[in-house]
N, C-alpha and C positions, 0 to 999 in steps of 0.2 A: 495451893491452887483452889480456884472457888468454882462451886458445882455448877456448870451453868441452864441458866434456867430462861425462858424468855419470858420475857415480859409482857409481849404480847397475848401467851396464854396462862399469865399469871389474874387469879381469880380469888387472890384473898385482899382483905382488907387493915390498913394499919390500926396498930392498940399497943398505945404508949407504953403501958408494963410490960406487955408482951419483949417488946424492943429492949426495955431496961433491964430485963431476966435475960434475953440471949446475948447483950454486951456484958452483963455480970459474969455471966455462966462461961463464957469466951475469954473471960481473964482481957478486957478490951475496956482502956479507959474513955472518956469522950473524945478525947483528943484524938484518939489511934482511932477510935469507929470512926470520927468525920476523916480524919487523914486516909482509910480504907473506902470510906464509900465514896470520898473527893469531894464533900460540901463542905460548909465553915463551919465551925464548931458552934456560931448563935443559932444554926439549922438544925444542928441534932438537938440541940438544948431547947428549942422549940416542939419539937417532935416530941421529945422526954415529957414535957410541960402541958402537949393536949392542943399548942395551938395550931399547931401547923399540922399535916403527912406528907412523907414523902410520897415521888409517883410508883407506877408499877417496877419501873426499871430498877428504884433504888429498892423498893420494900423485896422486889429478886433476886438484889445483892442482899440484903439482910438475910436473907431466907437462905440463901447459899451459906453464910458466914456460922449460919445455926445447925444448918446440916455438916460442915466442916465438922465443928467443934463438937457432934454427934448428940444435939438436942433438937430433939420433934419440934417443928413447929404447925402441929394440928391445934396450936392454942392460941391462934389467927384465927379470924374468922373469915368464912367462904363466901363470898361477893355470890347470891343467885340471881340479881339482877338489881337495879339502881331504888330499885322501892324496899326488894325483901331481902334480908341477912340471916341466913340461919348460923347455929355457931357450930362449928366440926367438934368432932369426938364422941 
């Protein structure tokens, strides 16, 4: 069961590694993360690749999927506002 988080007050921002270390670390092939998060599999392979992000709602399901599988993700960085990005930790 996935921790739930809203979206609405979710205030990090996506980073492709980041996402490739907690599908690794999750023991989660591409197939199962898109099959889990419910987009196609060219969507996550986009996300992996830099060109695309998901939105908040999906990068809240990742964030839950990492907290599951009992890895931090303070290695996202904290959205302080649409100009400035500080990085947590």
């Amino acid at each position: 069961m996935m921790v739930p988080i809203k979206s609405e007050d979710f205030e990090f921002i996506f980073d492709p590694k980041s996402f490739m270390y907690v599908r690794d670390n999750v023991g989660m092939s591409k197939a199962k993360m898109a099959e889990t998060l419910g987009v196609p599999l060219s969507t996550l392979s986009q996300w992996e690749n830099g060109k695309t992000s998901p939105d908040a709602k999906v990068l809240a399901a990742i964030c839950s999927i990492a907290h599951r599988g009992g890895i931090n993700v303070d290695f996202f960085h904290r959205r302080v506002n649409k100009e400035e990005v500080i990085e947590e930790g």
